[in-house]
C-alpha positions as CSV (number, residue, x, y, z in Angstrom):
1,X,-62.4,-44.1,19.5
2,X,-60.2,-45.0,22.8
3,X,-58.7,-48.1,20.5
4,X,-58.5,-45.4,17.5
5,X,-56.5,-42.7,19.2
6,X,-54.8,-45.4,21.5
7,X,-52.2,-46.5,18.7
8,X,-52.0,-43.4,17.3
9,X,-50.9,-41.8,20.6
10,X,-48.7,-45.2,21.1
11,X,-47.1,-44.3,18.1
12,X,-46.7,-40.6,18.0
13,X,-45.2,-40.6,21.5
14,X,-43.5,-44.2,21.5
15,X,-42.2,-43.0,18.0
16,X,-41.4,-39.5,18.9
17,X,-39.0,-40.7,22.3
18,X,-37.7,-43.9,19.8
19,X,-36.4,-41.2,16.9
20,X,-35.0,-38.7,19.6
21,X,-33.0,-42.1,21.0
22,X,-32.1,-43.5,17.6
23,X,-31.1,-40.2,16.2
24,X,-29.2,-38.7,19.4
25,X,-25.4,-39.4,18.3
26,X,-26.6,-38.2,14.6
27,X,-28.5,-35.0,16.0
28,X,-25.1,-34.9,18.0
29,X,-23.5,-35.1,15.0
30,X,-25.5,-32.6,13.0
31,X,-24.9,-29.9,15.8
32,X,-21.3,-30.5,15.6
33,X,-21.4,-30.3,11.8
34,X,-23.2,-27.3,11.7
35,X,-21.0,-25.5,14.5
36,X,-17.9,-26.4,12.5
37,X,-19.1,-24.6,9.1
38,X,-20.5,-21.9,11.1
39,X,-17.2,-21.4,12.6
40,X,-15.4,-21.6,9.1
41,X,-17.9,-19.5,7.7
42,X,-17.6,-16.9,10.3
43,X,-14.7,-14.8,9.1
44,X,-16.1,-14.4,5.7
45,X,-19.9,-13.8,7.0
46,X,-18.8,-12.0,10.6
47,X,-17.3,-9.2,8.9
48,X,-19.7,-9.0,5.8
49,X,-22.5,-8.4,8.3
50,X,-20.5,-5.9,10.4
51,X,-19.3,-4.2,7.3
52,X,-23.1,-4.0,6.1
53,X,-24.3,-3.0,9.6
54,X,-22.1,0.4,9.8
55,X,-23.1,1.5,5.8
56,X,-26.7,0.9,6.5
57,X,-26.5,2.4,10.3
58,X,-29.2,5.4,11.1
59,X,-30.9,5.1,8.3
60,X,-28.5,5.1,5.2
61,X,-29.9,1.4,4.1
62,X,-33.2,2.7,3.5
63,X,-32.3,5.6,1.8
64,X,-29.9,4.0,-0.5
65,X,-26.6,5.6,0.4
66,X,-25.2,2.4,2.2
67,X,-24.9,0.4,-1.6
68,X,-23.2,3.9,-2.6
69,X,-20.8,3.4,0.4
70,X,-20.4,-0.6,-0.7
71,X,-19.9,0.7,-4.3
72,X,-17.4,3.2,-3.5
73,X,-15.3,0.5,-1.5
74,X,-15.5,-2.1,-4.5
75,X,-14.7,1.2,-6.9
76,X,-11.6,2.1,-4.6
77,X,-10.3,-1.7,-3.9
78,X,-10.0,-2.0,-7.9
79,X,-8.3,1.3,-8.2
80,X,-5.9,-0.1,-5.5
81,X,-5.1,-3.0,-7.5
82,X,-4.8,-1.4,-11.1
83,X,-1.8,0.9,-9.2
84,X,0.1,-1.6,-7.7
85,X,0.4,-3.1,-11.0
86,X,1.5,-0.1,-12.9
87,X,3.4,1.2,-9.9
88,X,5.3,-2.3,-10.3
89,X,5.8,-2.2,-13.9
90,X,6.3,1.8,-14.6
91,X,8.2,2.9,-11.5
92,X,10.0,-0.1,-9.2
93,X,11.0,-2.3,-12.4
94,X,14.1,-0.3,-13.7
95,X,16.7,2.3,-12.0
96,X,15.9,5.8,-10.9
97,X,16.8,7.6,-13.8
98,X,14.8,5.5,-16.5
99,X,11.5,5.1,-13.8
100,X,11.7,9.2,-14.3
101,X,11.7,8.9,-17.9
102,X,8.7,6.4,-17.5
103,X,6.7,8.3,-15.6
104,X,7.6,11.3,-17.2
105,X,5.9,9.4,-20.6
106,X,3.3,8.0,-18.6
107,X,2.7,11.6,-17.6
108,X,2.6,13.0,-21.5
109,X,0.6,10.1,-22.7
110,X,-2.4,10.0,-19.6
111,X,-2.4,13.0,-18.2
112,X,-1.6,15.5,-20.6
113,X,-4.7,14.4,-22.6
114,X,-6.6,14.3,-19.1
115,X,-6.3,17.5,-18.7
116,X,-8.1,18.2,-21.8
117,X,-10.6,15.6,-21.2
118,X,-11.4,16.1,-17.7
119,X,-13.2,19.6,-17.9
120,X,-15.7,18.0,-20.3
121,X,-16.3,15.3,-18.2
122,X,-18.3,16.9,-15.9
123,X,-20.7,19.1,-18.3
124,X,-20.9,16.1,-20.5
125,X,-22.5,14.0,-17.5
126,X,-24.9,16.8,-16.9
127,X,-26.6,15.6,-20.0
128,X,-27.1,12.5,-18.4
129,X,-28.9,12.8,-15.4
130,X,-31.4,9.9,-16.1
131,X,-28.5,7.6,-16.7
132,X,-26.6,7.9,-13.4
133,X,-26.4,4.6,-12.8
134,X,-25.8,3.3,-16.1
135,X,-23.0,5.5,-16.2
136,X,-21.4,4.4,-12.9
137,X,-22.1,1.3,-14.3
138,X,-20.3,1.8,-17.3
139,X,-17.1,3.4,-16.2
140,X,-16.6,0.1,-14.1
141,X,-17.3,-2.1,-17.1
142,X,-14.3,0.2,-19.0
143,X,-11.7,0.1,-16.3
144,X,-13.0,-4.0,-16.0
145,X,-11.8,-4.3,-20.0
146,X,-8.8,-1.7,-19.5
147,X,-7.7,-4.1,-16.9
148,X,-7.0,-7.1,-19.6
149,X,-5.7,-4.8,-21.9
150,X,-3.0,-3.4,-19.1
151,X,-2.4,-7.0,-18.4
152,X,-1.2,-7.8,-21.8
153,X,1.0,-4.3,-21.6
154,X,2.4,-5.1,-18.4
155,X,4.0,-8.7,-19.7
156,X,5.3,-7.1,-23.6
157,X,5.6,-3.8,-22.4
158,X,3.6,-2.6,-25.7
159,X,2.6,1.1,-26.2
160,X,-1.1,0.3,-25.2
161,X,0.0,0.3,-21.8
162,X,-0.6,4.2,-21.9
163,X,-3.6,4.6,-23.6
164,X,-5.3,2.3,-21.7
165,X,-4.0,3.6,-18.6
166,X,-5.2,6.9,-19.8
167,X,-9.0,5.1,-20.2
168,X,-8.8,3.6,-16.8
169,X,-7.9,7.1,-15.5
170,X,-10.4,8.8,-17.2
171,X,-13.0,6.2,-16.2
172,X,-12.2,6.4,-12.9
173,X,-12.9,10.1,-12.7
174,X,-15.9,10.1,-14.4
175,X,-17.1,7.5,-11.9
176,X,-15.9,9.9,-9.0
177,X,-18.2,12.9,-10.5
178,X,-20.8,11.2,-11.2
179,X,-20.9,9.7,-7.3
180,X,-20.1,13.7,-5.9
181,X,-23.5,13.9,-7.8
182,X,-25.6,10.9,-6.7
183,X,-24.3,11.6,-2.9
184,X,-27.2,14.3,-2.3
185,X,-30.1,12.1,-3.6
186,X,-29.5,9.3,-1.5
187,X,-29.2,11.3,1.8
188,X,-31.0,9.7,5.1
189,X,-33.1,11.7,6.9
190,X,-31.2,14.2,9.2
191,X,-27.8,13.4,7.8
192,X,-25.1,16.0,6.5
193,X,-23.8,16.0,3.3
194,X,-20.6,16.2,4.7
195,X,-21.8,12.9,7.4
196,X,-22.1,11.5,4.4
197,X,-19.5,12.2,2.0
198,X,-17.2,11.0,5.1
199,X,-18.9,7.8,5.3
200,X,-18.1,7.1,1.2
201,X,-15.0,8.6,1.9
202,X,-14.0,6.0,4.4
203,X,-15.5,3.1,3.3
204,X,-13.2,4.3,0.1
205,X,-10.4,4.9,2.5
206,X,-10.5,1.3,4.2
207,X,-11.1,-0.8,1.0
208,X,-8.2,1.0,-0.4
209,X,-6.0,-0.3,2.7
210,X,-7.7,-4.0,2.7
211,X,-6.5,-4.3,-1.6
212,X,-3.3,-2.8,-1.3
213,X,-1.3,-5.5,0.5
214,X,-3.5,-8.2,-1.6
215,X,-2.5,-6.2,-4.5
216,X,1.3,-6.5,-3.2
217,X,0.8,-10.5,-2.8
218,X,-1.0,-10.4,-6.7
219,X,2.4,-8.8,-7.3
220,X,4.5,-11.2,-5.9
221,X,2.5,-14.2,-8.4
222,X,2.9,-12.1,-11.2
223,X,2.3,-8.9,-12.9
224,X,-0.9,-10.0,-14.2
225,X,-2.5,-10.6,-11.3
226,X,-3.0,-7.8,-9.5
227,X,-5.2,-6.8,-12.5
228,X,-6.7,-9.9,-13.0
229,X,-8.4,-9.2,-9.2
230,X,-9.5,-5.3,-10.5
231,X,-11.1,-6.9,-13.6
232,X,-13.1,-9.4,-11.1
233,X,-13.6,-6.3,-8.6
234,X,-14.9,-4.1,-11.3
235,X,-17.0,-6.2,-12.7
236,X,-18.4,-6.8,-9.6
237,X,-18.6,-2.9,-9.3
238,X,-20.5,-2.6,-12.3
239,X,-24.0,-4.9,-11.2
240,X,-23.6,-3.4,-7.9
241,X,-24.1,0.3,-9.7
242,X,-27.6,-1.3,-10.6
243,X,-28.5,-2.3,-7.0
244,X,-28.7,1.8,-6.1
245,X,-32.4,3.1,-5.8
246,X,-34.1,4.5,-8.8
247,X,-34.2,8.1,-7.7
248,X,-30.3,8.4,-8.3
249,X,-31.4,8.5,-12.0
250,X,-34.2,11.2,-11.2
251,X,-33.6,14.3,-12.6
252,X,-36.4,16.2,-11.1
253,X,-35.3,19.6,-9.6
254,X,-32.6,19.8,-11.4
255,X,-30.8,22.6,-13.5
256,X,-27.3,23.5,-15.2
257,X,-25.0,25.6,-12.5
258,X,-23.7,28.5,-14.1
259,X,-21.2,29.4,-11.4
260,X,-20.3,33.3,-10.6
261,X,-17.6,35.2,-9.6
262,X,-19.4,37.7,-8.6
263,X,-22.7,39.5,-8.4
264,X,-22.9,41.2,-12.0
265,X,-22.9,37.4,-13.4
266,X,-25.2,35.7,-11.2
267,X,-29.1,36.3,-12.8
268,X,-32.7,36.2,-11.3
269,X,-34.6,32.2,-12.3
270,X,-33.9,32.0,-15.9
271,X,-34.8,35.3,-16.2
272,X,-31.3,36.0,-18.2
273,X,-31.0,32.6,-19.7
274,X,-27.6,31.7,-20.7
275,X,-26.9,29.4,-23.8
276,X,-23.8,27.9,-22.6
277,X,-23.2,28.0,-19.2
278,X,-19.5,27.8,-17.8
279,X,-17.6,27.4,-15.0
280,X,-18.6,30.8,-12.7
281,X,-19.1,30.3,-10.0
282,X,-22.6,30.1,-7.8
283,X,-21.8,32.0,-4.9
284,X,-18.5,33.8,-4.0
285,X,-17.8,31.6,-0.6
286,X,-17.6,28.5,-2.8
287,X,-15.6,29.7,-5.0
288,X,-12.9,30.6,-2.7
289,X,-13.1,27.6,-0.9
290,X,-12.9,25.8,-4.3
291,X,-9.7,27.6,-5.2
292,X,-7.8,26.5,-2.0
293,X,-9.3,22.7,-2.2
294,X,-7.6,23.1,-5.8
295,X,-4.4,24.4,-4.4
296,X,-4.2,21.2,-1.7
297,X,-5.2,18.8,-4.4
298,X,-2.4,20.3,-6.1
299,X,0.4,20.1,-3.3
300,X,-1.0,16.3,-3.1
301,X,-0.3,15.2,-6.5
302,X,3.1,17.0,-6.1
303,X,4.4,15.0,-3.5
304,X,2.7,12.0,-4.6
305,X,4.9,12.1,-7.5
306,X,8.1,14.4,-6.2
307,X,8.4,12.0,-2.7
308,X,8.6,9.0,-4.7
309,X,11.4,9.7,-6.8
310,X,13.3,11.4,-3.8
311,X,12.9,8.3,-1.6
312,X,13.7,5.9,-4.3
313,X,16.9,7.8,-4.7
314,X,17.1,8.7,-1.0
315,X,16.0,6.6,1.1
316,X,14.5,7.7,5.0
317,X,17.7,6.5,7.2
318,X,18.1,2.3,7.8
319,X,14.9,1.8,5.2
320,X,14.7,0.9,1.9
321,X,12.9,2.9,-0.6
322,X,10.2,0.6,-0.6
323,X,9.6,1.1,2.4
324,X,10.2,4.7,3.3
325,X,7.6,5.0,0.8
326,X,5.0,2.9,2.5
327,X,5.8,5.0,5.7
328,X,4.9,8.0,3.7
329,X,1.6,6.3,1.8
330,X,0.6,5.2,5.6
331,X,1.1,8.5,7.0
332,X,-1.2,10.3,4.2
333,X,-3.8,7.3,4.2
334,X,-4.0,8.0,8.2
335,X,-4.1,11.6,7.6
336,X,-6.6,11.6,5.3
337,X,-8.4,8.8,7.3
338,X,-8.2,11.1,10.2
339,X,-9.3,14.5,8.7
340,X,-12.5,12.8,7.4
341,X,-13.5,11.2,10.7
342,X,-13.2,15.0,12.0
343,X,-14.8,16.6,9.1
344,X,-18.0,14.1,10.3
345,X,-17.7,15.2,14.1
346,X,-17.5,18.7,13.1
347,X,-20.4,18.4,10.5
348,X,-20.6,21.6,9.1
349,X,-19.5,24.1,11.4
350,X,-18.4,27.1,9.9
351,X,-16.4,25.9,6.8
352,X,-15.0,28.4,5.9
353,X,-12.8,29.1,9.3
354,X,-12.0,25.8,8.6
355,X,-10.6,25.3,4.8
356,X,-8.4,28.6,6.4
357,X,-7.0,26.9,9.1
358,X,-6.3,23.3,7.3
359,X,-4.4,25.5,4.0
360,X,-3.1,27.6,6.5
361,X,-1.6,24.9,8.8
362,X,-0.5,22.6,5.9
363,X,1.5,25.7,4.7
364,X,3.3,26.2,7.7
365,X,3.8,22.8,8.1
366,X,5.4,22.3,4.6
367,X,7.7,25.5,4.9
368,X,8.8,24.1,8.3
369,X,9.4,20.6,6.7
370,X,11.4,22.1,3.9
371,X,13.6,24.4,6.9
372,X,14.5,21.2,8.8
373,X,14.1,18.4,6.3
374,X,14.5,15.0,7.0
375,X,12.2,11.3,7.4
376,X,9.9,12.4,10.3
377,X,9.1,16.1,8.8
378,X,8.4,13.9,5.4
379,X,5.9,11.7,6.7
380,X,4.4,14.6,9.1
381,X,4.0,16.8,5.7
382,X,2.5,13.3,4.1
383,X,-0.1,13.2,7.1
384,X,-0.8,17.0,7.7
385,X,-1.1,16.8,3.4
386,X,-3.8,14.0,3.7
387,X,-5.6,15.3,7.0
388,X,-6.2,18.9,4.9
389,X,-7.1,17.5,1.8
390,X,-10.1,15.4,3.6
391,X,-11.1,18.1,5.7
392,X,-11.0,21.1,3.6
393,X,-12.9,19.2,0.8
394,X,-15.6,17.8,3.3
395,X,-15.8,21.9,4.2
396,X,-16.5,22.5,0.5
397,X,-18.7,19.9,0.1
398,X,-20.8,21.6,3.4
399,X,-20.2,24.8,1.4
400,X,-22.0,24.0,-1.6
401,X,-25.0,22.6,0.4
402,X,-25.7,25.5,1.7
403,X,-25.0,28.1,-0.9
404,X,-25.9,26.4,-4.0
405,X,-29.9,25.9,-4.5
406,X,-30.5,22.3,-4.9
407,X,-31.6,22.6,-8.0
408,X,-28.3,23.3,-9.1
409,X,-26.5,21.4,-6.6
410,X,-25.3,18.2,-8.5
411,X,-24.1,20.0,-11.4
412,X,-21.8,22.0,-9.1
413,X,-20.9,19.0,-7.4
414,X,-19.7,17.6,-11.0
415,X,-17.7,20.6,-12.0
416,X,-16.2,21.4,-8.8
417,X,-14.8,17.5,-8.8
418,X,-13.4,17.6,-12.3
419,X,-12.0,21.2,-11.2
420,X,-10.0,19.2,-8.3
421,X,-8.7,16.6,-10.5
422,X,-7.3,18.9,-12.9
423,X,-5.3,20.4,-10.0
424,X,-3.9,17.0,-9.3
425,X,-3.1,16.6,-12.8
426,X,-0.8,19.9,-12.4
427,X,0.8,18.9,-9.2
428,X,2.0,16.2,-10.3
429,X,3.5,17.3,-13.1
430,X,5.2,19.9,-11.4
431,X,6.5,17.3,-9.5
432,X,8.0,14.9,-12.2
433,X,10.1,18.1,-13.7
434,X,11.2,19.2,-10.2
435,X,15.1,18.2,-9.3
436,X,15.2,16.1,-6.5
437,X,16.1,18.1,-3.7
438,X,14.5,18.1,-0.8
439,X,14.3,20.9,0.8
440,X,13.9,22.9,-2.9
441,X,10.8,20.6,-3.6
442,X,9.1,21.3,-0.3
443,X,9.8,25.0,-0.6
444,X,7.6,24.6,-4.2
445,X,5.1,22.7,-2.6
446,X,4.4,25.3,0.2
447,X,4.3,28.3,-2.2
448,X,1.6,26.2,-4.2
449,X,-0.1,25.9,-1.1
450,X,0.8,30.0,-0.5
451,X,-0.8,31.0,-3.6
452,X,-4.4,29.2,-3.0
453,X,-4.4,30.4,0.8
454,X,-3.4,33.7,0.2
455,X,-5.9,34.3,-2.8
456,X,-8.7,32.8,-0.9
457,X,-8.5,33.8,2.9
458,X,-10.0,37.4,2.9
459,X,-13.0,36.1,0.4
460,X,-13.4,32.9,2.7
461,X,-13.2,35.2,5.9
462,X,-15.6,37.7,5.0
463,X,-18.3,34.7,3.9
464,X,-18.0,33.7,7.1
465,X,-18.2,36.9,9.0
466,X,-21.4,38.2,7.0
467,X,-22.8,34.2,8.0
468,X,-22.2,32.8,4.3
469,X,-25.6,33.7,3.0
470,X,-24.6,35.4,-0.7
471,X,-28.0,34.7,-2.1
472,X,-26.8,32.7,-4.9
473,X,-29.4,31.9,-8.0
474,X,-29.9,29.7,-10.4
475,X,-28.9,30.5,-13.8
């Protein structure tokens, strides 16, 4: 046994010390290899686990709702990119007056039809609420093929530039309700919808920012590219839809909201069944609150569209009017950046007082800008404009989850969105028609604002002085 174990130990440790001194420099050598490629590797990997960290912090990666944050980043990064390139070919490729022409067909070809389209977006989703994911899924597949098509258009300038524009837009929106939908089944335990609605909203918010200046350097290739990138990012998009958890396709609980203006219309549990529910309201509270959202999602598609024709022609002082409208875009992105943030801290603290004060203030700030126009009062409007829109819709979202009974609480999250995009629609519009005057145009915008604060105060005031409990029911 001693002569037995005697070479073996020989060996092992004789063999053991001989490979750690042959193979020093290469172990050496290995170590440094590996330090190098984690070191290139880093800045791709460092911030992929950072980003995944904060969407799957206290407790949102179990539940599910940090892919729906991931997804909404991917979803908003190939929005980015399929508006640089139209921006590029509809609005900064020919003078003032034939961009307004442009736009002004783009307008009648893509939005007029949304319009129509939009309001049956939302009900026709309702019939799909074991398909959820399919359909998010599906929508990024359509704006993925749209994206060829509209790279074809943007070389030949063809007609199909339109109606495929008008299918990515449409897509898009239907991906949008359908997420407002999925939002409540994937919440953590003790998280706010409106906690969680801001963290989609920014991860939305940053991707947006991260694609837009690669969307500017697609540009400067070509016009294809920038759409080449959403037609890799949406595809992308669409197996990620697949990766959400199962329950986002559960329909269990569910019903169709039939939403009520007021108490004659709202009925005991399908006591008074209704054969085609509409758009009522569930709740008078959220409807108020719905109708000013509306008119702020209406002032923000009007100066979307009404600030970048007056900038183009009249440029902020010393700036071009590429860049007096990048001022403005950064000072709305921030805005809206910054009322989400404080939508989160204030959870859901008395929403109503606060859709007042955000219309309210954004009014005043809008007649004031109009009263002393000029750069700074622009952007401030821009910001103020984006800080409201975040904050009062984050308020409506808190709005429904506490009025509307959970059964019903998807379907009114559908509607209400497809509601909100229709304003948009109309704003901008109003917009593209409007001379461009400055002051005149920011006098229209703070009488839009006017007519959905002072329609919706004293309803939104008394909800919250009786504590906001209407006893809405299902219908």
């Amino acid at each position: 046994m001693a002569t037995a174990r005697s070479p073996q130990g020989a060996t092992g440790v004789g063999g053991a010390k001989g490979g750690r001194d042959r193979g020093g420099g290469s172990g050496r050598m290995g170590g440094s290899l590996r330090a190098v490629g984690r070191a290139l590797h880093f800045p791709f990997t460092g911030p992929a686990r950072g980003i995944r960290k904060a969407t799957h912090a206290q407790g949102a990666g179990e539940s599910g709702l940090g892919k729906l944050i991931e997804l909404h980043a991917v979803n908003g990064a190939g929005d980015m990119m399929i508006t640089v390139a139209l921006a590029s070919t509809v609005f900064f490729s020919v003078p003032t007056d034939e961009a307004r022409g442009r736009v002004a067909l783009y307008l009648g070809i893509t939005m007029a039809p949304f319009t129509l389209l939009a309001p049956v977006i939302g009900p026709l989703l309702d019939r799909l609420p074991h398909g959820r994911r399919a359909a998010m899924a599906g929508a990024m597949l359509a704006r993925a093929l749209l994206a060829l098509v509209l790279s074809s258009a943007v070389v030949s300038g063809d007609l199909q530039l339109y109606p495929a524009a008008l299918g990515v837009l449409v897509a898009s929106k239907a991906y949008g309700v359908v997420r407002s939908a999925v939002v409540p089944r994937l919440l953590p335990p003790r998280f706010s919808l409106v906690k969680a609605n801001s963290r989609v909203t920014l991860g939305g918010l940053l991707a947006t920012g991260v694609a837009a200046p690669i969307g500017a350097g697609l540009q400067a290739i070509g016009p294809r590219w920038p759409l080449y990138g959403a037609f890799v990012i949406f595809i992308l998009g669409m197996f990620l839809s697949f990766t959400l958890p199962h329950k986002v396709d559960s329909a269990k609980g569910e019903d169709t909201a039939l939403l009520a203006a007021d108490e004659q219309h709202l009925h005991g549990p399908h006591r008074h069944p209704v054969k085609r529910p509409g758009l009522r309201t569930v709740g008078i509270a959220v409807t108020h609150a719905l109708g000013a959202n509306c008119a702020i999602r209406c002032l923000t598609g009007f100066l979307i569209f009404f600030l970048a024709f007056l900038l183009r022609e009249h440029p902020m002082s010393g700036q071009s009017a590429a860049v007096s409208l990048g001022i403005v875009a950064v000072a709305a992105g921030s805005g809206n950046a910054l009322g989400t943030a404080v939508g989160a801290w204030l959870r859901s603290r008395a929403p109503e007082i606060i859709i007042v004060t955000v219309v309210g203030f954004v009014m005043a700030v809008a007649i004031t800008a109009a009263v002393f126009f000029g750069a700074v009062m622009v952007a401030g409007l821009a910001a103020v404009a984006g800080f409201a829109q975040a904050l009062a819709k984050l308020s409506l979202d808190a709005l429904i989850q506490r009025d509307v009974p959970e059964q019903v609480r998807t379907s009114a999250f559908a509607r209400s969105e497809t509601l909100l995009q229709v304003s948009w629609v109309l704003g901008g519009a109003i917009g593209i028609v409007l001379p461009l005057r400055g002051s005149l145009g920011l006098l229209v915008g703070a009488a839009i604002v006017a007519t959905g604060w002072l329609t919706t105060v004293k309803g939104l005031i008394g909800s919250a002085r009786h504590g906001g409990h209407s006893h809405p029911r299902v219908a």
